[in-house]
Backbone as JSON Lines, residues from 0, in Angstrom:
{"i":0,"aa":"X","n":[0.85,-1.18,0.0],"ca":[0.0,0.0,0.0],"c":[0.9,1.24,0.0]}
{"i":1,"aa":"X","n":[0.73,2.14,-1.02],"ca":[1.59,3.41,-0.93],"c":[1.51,3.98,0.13]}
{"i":2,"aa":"X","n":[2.32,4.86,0.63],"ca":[2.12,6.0,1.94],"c":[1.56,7.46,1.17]}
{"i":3,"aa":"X","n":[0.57,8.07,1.79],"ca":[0.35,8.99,1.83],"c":[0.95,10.07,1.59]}
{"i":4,"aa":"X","n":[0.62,11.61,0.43],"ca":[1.64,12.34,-0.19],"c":[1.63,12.98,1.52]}
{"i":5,"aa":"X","n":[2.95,13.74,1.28],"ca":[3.06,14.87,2.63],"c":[2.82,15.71,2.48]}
{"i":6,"aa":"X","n":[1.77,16.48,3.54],"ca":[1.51,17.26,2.97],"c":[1.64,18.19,4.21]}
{"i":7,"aa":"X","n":[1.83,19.66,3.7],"ca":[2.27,20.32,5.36],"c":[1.34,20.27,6.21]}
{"i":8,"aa":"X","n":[1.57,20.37,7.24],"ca":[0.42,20.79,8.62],"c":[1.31,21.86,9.6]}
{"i":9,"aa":"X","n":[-0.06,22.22,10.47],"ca":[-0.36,23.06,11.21],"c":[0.39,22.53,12.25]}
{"i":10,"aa":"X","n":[1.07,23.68,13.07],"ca":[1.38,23.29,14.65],"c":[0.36,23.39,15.29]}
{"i":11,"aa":"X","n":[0.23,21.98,15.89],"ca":[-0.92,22.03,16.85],"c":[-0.65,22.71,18.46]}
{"i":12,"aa":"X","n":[0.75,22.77,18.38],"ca":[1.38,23.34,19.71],"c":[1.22,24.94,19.71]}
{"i":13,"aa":"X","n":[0.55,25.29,18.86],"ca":[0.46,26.83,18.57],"c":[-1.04,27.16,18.83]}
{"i":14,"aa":"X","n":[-0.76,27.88,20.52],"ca":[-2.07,27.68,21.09],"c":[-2.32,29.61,21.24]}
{"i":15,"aa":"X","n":[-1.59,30.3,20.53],"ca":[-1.57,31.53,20.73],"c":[-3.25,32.12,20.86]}
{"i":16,"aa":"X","n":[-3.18,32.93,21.96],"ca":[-4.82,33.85,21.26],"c":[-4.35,35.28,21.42]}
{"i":17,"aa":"X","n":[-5.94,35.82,20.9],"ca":[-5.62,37.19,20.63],"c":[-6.71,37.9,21.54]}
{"i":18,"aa":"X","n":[-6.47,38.95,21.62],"ca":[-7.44,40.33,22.43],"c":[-8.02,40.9,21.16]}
{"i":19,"aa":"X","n":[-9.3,41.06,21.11],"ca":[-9.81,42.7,20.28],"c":[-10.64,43.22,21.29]}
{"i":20,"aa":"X","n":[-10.0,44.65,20.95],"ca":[-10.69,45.66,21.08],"c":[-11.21,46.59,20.36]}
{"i":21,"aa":"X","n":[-12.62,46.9,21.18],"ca":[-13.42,47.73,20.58],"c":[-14.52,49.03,21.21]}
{"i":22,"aa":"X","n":[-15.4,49.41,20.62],"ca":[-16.31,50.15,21.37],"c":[-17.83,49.95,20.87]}
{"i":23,"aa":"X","n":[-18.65,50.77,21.16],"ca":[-19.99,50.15,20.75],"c":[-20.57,51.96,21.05]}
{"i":24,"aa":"X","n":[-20.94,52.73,19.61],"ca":[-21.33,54.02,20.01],"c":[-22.88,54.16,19.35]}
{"i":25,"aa":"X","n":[-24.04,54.66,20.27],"ca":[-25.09,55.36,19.34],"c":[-24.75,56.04,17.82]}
{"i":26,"aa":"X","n":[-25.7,55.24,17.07],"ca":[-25.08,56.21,15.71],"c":[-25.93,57.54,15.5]}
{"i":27,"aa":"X","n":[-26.79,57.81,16.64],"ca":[-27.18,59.2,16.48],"c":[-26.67,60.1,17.34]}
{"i":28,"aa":"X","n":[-26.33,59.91,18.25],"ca":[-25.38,61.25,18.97],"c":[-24.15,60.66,19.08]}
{"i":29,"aa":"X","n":[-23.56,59.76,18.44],"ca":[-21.93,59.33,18.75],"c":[-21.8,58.67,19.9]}
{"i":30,"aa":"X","n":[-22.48,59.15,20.88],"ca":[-22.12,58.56,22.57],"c":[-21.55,57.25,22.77]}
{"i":31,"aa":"X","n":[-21.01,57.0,23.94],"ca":[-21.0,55.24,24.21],"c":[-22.39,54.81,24.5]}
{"i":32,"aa":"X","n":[-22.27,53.23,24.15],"ca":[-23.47,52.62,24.53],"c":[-23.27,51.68,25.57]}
{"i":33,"aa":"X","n":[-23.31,51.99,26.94],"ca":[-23.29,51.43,28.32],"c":[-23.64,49.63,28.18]}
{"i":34,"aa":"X","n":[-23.16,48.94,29.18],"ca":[-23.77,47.75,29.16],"c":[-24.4,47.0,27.36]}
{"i":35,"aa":"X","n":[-23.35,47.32,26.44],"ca":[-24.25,46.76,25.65],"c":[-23.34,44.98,25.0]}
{"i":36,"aa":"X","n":[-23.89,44.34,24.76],"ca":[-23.41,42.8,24.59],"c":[-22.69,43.41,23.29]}
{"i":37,"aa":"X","n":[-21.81,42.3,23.25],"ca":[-21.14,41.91,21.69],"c":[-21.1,40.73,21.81]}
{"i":38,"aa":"X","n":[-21.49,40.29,20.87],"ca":[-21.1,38.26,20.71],"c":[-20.35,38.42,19.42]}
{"i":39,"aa":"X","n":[-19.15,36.92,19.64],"ca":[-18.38,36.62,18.48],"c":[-18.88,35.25,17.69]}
{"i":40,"aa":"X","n":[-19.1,35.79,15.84],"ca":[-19.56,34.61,15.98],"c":[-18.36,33.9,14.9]}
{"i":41,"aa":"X","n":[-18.14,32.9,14.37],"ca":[-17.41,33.04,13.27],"c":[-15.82,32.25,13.85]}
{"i":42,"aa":"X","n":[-16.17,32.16,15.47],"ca":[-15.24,31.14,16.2],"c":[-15.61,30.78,17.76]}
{"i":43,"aa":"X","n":[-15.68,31.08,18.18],"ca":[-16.12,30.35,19.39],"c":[-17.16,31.06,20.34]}
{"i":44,"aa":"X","n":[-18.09,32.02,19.78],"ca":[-19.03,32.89,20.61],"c":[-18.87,33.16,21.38]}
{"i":45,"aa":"X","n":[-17.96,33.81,22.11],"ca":[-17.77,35.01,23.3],"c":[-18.46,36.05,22.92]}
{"i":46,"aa":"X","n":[-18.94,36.2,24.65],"ca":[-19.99,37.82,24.66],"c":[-19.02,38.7,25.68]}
{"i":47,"aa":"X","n":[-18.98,39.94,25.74],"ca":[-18.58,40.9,25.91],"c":[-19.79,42.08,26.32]}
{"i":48,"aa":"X","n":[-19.79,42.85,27.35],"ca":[-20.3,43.51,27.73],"c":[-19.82,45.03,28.01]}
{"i":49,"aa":"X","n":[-19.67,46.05,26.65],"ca":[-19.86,47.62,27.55],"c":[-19.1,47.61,28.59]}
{"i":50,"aa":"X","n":[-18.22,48.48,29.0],"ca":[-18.22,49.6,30.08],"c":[-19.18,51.1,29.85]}
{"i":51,"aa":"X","n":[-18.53,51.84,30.93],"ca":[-19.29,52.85,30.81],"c":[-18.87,53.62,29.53]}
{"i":52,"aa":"X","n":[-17.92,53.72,28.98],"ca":[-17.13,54.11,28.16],"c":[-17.52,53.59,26.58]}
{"i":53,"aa":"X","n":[-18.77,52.12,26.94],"ca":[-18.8,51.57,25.21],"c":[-18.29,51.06,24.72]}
{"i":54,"aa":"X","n":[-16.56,50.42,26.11],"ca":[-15.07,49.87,25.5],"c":[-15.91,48.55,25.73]}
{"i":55,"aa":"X","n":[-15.24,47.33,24.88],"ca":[-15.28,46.15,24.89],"c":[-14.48,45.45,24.8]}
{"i":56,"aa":"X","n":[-13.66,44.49,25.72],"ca":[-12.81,43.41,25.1],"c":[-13.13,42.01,25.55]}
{"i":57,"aa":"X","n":[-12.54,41.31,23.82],"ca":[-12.85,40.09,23.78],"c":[-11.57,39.21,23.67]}
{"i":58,"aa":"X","n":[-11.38,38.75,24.68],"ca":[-10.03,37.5,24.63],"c":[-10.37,36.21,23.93]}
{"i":59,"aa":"X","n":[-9.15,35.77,24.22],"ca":[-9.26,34.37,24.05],"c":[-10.01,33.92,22.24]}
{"i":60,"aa":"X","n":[-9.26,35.01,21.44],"ca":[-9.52,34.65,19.89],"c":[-8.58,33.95,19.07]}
{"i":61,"aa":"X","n":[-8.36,33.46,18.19],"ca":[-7.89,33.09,17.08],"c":[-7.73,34.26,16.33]}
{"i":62,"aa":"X","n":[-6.75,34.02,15.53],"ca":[-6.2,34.82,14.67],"c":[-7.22,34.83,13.29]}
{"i":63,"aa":"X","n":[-7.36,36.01,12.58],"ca":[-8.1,35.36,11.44],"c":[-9.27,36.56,11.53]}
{"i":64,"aa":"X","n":[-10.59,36.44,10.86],"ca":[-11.97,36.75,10.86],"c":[-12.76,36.65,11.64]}
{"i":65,"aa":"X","n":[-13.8,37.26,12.48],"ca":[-14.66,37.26,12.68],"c":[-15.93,37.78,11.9]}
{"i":66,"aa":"X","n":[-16.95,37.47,13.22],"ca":[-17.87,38.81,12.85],"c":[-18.67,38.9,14.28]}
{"i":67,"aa":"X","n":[-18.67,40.27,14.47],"ca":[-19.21,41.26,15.55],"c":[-20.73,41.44,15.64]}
{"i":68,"aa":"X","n":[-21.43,40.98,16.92],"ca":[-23.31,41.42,16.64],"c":[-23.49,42.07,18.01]}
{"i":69,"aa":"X","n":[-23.69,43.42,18.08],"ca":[-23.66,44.11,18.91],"c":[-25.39,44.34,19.38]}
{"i":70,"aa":"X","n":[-25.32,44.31,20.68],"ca":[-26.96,43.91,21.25],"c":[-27.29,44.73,22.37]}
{"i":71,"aa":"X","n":[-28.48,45.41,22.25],"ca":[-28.98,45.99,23.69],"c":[-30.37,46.06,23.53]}
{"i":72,"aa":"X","n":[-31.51,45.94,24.59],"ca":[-32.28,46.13,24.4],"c":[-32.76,47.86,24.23]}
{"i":73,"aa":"X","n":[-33.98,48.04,23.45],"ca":[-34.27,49.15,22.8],"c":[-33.14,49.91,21.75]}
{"i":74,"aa":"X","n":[-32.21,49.11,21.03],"ca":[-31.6,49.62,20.08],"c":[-31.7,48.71,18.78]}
{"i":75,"aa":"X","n":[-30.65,48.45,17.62],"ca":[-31.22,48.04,16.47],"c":[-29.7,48.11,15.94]}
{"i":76,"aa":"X","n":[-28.87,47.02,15.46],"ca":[-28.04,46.75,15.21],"c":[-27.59,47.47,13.55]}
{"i":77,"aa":"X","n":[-27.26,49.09,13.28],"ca":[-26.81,49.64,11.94],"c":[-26.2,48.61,11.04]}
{"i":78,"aa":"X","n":[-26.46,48.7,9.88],"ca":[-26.24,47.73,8.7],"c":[-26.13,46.63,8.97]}
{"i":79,"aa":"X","n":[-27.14,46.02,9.6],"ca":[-27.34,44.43,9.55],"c":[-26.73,44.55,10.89]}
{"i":80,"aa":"X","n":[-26.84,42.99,11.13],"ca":[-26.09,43.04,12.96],"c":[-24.61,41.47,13.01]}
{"i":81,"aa":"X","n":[-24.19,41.56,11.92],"ca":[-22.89,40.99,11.79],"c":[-21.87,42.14,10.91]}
{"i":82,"aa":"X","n":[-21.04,42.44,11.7],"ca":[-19.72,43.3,11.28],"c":[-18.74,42.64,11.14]}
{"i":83,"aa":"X","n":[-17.73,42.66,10.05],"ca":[-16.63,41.91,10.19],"c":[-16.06,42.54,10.9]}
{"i":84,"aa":"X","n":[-14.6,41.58,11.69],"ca":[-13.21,42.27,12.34],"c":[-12.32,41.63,12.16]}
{"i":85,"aa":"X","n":[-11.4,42.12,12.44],"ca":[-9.63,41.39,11.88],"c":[-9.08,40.76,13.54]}
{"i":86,"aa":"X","n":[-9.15,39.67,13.56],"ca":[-8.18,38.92,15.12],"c":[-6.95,38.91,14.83]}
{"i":87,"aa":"X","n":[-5.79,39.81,15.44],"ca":[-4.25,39.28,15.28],"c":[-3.54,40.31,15.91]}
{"i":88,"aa":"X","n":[-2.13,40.31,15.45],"ca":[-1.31,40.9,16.03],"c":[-1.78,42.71,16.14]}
{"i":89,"aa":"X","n":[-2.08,42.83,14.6],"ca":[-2.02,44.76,13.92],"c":[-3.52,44.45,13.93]}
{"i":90,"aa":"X","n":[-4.69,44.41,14.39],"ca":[-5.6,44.22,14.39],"c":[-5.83,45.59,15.23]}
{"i":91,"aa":"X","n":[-6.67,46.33,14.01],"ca":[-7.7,47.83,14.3],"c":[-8.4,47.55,15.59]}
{"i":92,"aa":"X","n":[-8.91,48.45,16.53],"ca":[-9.7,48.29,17.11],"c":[-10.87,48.82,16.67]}
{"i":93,"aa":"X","n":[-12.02,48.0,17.04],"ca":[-13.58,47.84,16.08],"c":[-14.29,48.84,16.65]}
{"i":94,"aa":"X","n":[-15.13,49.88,15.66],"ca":[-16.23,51.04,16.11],"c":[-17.46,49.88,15.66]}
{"i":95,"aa":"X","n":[-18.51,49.85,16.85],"ca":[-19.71,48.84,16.23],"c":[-20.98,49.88,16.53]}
{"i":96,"aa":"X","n":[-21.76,50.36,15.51],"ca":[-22.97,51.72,16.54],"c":[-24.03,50.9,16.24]}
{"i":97,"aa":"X","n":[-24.86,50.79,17.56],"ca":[-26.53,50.96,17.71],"c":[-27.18,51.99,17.46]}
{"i":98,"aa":"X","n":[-28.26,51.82,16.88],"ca":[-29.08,52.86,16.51],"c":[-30.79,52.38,17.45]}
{"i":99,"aa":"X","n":[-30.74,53.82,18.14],"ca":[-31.69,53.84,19.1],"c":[-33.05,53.62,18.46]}
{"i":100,"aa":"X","n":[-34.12,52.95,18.93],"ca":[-35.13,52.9,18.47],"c":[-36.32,53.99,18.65]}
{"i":101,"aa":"X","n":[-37.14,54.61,17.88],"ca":[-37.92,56.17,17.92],"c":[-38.81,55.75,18.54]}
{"i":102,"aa":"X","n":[-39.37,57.38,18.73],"ca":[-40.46,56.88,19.31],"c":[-41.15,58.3,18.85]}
{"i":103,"aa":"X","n":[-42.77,58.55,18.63],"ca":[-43.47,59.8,18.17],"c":[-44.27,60.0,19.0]}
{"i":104,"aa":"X","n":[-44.87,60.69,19.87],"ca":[-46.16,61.07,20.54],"c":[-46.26,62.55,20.44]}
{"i":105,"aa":"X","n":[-48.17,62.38,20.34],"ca":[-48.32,63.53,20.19],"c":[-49.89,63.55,20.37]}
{"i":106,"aa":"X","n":[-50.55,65.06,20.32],"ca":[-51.77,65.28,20.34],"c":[-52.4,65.32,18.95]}
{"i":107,"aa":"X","n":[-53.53,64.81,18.84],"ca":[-54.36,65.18,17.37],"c":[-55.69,65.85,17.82]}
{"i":108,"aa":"X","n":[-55.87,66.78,17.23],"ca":[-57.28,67.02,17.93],"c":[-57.52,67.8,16.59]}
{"i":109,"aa":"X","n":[-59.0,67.97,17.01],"ca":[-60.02,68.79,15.75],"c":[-59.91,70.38,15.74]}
{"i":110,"aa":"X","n":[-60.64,71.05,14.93],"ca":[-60.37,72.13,14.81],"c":[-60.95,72.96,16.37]}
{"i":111,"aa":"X","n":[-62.01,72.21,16.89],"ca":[-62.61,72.68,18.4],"c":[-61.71,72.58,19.42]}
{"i":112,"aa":"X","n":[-60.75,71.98,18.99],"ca":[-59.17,71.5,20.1],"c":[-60.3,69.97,20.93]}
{"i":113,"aa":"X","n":[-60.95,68.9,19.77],"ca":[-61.26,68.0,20.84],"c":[-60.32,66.79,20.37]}
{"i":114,"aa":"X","n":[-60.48,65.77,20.88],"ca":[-59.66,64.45,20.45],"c":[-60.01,64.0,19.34]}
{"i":115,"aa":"X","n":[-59.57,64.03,18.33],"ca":[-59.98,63.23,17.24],"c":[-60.19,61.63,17.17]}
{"i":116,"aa":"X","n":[-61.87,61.15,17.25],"ca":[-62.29,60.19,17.09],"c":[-62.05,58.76,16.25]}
{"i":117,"aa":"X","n":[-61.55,57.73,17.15],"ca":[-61.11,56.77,16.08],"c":[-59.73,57.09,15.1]}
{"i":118,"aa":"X","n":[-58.9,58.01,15.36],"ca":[-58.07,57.77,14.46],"c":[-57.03,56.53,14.44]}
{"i":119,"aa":"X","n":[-56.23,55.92,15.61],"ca":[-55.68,54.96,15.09],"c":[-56.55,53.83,14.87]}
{"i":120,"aa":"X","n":[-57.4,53.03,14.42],"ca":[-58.35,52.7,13.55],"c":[-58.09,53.18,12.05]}
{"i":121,"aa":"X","n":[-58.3,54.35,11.93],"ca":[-58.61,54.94,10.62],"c":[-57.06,54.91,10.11]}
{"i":122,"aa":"X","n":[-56.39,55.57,11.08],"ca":[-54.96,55.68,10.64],"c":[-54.19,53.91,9.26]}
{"i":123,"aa":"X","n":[-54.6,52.94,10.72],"ca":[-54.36,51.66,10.47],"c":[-55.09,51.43,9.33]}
{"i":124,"aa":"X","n":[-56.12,51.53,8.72],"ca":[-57.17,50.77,7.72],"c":[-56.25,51.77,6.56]}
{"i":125,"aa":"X","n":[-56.18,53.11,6.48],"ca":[-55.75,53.95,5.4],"c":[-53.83,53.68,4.88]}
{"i":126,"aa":"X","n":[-53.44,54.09,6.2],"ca":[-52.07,54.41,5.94],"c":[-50.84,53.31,6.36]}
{"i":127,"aa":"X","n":[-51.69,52.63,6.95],"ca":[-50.61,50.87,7.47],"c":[-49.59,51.77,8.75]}
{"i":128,"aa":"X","n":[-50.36,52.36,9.42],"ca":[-49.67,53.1,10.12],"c":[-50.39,52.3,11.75]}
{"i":129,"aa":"X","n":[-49.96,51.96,12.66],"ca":[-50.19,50.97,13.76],"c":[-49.87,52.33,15.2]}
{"i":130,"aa":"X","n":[-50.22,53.0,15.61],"ca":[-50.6,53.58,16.92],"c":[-50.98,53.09,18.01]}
{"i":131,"aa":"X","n":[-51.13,53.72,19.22],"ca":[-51.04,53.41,20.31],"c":[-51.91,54.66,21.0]}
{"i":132,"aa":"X","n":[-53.29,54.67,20.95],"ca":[-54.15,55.55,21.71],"c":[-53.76,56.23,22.75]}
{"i":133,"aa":"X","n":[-53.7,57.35,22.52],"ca":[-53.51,57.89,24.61],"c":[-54.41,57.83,25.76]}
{"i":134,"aa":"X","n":[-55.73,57.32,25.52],"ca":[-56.89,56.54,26.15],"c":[-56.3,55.97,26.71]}
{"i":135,"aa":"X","n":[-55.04,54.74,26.27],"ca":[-54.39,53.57,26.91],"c":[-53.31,53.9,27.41]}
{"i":136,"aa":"X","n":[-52.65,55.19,27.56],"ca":[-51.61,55.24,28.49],"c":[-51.65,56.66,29.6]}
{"i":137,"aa":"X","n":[-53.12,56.75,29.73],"ca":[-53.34,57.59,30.86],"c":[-54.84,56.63,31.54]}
{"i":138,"aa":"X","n":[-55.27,57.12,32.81],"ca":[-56.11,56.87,33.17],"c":[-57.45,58.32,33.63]}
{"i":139,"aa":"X","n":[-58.74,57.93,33.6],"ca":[-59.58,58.92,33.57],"c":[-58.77,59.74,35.27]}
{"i":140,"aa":"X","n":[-58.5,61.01,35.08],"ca":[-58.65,61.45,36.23],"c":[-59.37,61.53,37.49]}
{"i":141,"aa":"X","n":[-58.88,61.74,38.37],"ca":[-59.24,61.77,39.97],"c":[-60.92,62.61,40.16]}
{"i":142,"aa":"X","n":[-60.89,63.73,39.73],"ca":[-61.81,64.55,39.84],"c":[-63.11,64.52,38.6]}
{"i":143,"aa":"X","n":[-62.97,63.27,37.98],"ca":[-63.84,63.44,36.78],"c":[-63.98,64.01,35.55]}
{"i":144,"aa":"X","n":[-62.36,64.78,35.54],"ca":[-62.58,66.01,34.55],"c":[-61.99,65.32,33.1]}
{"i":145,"aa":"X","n":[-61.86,63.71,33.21],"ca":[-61.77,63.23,31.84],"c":[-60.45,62.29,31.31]}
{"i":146,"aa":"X","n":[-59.82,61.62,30.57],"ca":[-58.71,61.32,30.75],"c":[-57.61,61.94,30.29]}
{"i":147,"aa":"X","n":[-56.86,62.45,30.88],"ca":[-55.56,63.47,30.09],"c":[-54.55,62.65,28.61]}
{"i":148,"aa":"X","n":[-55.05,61.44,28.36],"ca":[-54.73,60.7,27.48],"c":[-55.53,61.07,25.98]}
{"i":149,"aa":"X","n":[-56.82,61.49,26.3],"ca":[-57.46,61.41,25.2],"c":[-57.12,62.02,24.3]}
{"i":150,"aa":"X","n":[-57.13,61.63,22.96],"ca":[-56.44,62.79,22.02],"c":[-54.99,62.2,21.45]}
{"i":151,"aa":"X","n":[-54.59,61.44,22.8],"ca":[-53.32,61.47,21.93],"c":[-52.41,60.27,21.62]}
{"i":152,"aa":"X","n":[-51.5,60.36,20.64],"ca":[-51.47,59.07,20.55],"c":[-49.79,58.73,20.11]}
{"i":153,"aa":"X","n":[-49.08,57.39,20.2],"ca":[-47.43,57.43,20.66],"c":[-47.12,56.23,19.57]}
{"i":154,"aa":"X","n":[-46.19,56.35,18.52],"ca":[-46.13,55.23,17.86],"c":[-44.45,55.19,18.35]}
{"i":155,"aa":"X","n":[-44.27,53.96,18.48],"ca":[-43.28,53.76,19.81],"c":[-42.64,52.06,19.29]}
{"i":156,"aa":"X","n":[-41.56,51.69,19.91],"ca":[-40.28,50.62,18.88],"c":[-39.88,50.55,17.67]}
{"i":157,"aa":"X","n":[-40.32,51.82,17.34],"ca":[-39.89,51.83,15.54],"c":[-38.12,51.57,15.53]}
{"i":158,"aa":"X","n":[-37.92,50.57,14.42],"ca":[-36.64,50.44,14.79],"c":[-35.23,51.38,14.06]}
{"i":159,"aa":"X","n":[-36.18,52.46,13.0],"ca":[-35.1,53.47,12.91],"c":[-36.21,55.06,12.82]}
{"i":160,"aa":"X","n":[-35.29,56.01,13.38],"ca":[-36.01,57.53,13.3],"c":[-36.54,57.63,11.88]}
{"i":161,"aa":"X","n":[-35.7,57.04,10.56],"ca":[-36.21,56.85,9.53],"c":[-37.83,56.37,9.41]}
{"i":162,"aa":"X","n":[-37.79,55.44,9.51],"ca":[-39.25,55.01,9.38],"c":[-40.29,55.43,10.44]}
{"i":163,"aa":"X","n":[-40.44,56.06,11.41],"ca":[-41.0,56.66,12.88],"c":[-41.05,57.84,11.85]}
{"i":164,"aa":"X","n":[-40.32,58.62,11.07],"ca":[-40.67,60.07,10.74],"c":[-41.47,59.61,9.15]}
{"i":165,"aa":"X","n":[-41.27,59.02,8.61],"ca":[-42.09,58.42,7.82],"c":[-43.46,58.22,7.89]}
{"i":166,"aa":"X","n":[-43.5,56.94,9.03],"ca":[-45.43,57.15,9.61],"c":[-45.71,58.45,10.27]}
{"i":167,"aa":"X","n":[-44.87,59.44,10.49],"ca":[-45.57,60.57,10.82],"c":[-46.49,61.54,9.83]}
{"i":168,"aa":"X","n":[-45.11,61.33,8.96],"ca":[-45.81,62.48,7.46],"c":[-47.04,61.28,7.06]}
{"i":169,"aa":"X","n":[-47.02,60.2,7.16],"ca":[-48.06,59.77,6.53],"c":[-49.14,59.65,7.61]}
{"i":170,"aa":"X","n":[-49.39,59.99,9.04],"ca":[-49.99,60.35,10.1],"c":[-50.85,61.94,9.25]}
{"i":171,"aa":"X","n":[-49.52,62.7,8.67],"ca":[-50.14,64.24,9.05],"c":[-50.82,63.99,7.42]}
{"i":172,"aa":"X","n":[-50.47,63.35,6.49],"ca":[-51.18,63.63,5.33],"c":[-52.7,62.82,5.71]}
{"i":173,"aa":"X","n":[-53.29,62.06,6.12],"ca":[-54.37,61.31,6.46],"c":[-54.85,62.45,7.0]}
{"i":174,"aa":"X","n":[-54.59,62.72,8.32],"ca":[-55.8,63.78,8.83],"c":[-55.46,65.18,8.24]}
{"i":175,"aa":"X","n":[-54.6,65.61,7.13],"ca":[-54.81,66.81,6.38],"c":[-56.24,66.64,5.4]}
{"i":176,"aa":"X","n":[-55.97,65.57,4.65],"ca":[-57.24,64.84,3.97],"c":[-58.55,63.66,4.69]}
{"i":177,"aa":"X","n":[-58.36,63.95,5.92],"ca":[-59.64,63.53,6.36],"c":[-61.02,64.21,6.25]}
């Protein structure tokens, strides 16, 4: 039986790892983003957690590729939520930004200054626009004089200011043409 061609290999005695570092900033005011996760995926899933600062480090890597998915609740991972990064010696340290999720509230009322009737209903059937009544996030007052909710209404987890200012103009064109 022939022997097998030779072929090179790997030192298996080459147990080196690496550190990256990084940060994790809001991509609307730049800031750090406190407490926020990073997981690695692409070799052995280490998570990483924020300082106050937004710094992150992840040990114990391999040399080579990753990719970066930066996580917090009420934010939204900018261009997809896998980033590549470089593991090694000259290895950049990684900028990863969350983008905060919007939120709109506001009053609608009629030309009498009363609450406008049924609009998220109407909103929803016309404009694919999904609201949140202010009926439901106040309660009727103490003295009877009505609920300080009425009228108004909060469209709220939108996952970019983009689309939150979007259902707005299409909020204000509906009741311009109601």
């Amino acid at each position: 039986m022939p022997s097998p061609p030779d072929y090179p290999t790997e030192s298996r005695g080459d147990t080196r790892s690496f550190t990256l570092l990084g940060t994790v900033i809001n991509s609307v005011t730049g800031e750090p983003v406190r407490r926020a996760a990073v997981q690695v995926s692409g070799q052995n899933s280490n998570v990483a957690l924020t300082d106050a600062g937004g710094h992150f480090v992840l040990e114990g890597l391999s040399e080579g590729n990753v990719f970066l998915t930066p996580m917090k609740p009420g934010f939204s991972a900018e261009d997809g939520s896998n980033t590549p990064a470089q593991v090694g010696n000259d290895a950049p340290a990684v900028v990863l930004k969350l983008t905060p999720w919007a939120a709109i509230e506001g009053r609608v009322i009629t030309k009498d200054d009363l609450p406008l009737e049924g609009l998220p209903v109407h909103l929803f059937a016309k404009q694919n626009v999904t609201v949140l009544p202010g009926s439901y996030l106040a309660r009727p007052a103490a003295d009877g004089s009505g609920n300080p909710g009425a009228g108004r209404v909060r469209i709220s987890l939108v996952p970019s200011v983009t689309l939150c200012v979007e259902a707005a103009q299409r909020m204000r064109e509906f009741i311009l043409h109601r």
